[in-house]
C-alpha positions, 0 to 999 in steps of 0.5 A: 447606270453601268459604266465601263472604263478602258485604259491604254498607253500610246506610245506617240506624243499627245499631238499624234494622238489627238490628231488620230481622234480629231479625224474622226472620217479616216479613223474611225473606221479603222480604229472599229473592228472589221465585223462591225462594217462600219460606215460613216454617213455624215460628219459635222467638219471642223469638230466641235462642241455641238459637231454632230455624226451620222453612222452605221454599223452592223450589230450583233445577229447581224442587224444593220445599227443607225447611230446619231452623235452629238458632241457636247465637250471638246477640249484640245489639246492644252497646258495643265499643271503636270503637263499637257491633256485634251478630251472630248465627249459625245452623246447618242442622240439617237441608236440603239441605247436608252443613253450613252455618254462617251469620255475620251481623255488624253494626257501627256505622260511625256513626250512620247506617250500618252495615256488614252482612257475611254469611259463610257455610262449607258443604259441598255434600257427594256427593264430586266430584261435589258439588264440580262442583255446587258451582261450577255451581250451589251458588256462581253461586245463593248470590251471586245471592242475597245480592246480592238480599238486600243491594238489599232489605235497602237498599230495605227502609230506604229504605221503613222512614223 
């Protein structure tokens, strides 16, 4: 199954950080790019494991995309050996993916910044012609988008002071 991975360093405490991602209703359509059109249907309050998220989103050749979500990890914020990290999980229950399974972790690395890793392992599914589309389209899309996520998720802190 691919797999992609995507690292940033936030300059913003682990708190500040996970209280952007903990809000899923205001943040999310902002940490998702403007041509995407996001629009958030349902969200189980408060977050947590077995929470569940209605959304949709315009895809590509502009196709109206319905995701269900469901998360099965969440782990705020707490003490570990070398500091501080938290985490959450969610799966596609239902949209456009065979499956995805999507990590969020966040780690202290001191008090002012926080190393935020996304990674990500979906299939595309539709045989070999799901892999072709995965390489010209599914991969070139996701990249483009959690670069997007990152550069807002650090104008968002910048904004947040």
């Amino acid at each position: 199954m691919p797999s992609l991975h995507f690292e940033m360093i936030a300059q913003a405490s682990l708190q500040r950080v996970w209280a952007i991602f903990h809000d899923p209703i205001r943040s999310l359509p902002i940490l998702s790019p403007p041509e995407t059109r996001l629009r958030i249907a349902r969200v189980d309050m408060p977050i947590d494991v077995g929470s569940g998220m209605e959304l949709t989103a315009t895809g590509p050749f502009n196709r109206t995309i319905a995701w269900t979500a469901r998360m099965i990890e969440y782990r705020p914020p707490h003490p570990v050996v070398f500091g501080a990290e938290a985490r959450f999980v969610d799966i596609q229950e239902l949209g456009p993916f065979k499956s995805w399974r999507h990590e969020h972790e966040f780690e202290a690395i001191d008090d002012n910044s926080t190393r935020v890793v996304d990674h990500i392992t979906y299939a595309v599914g539709y045989g070999p012609i799901g892999w072709i589309l995965d390489r010209m389209l599914v991969r070139p899309t996701l990249r483009a988008m959690f670069d997007y996520r990152h550069e807002a998720l650090a104008k968002m802190l910048e904004n947040d002071d």
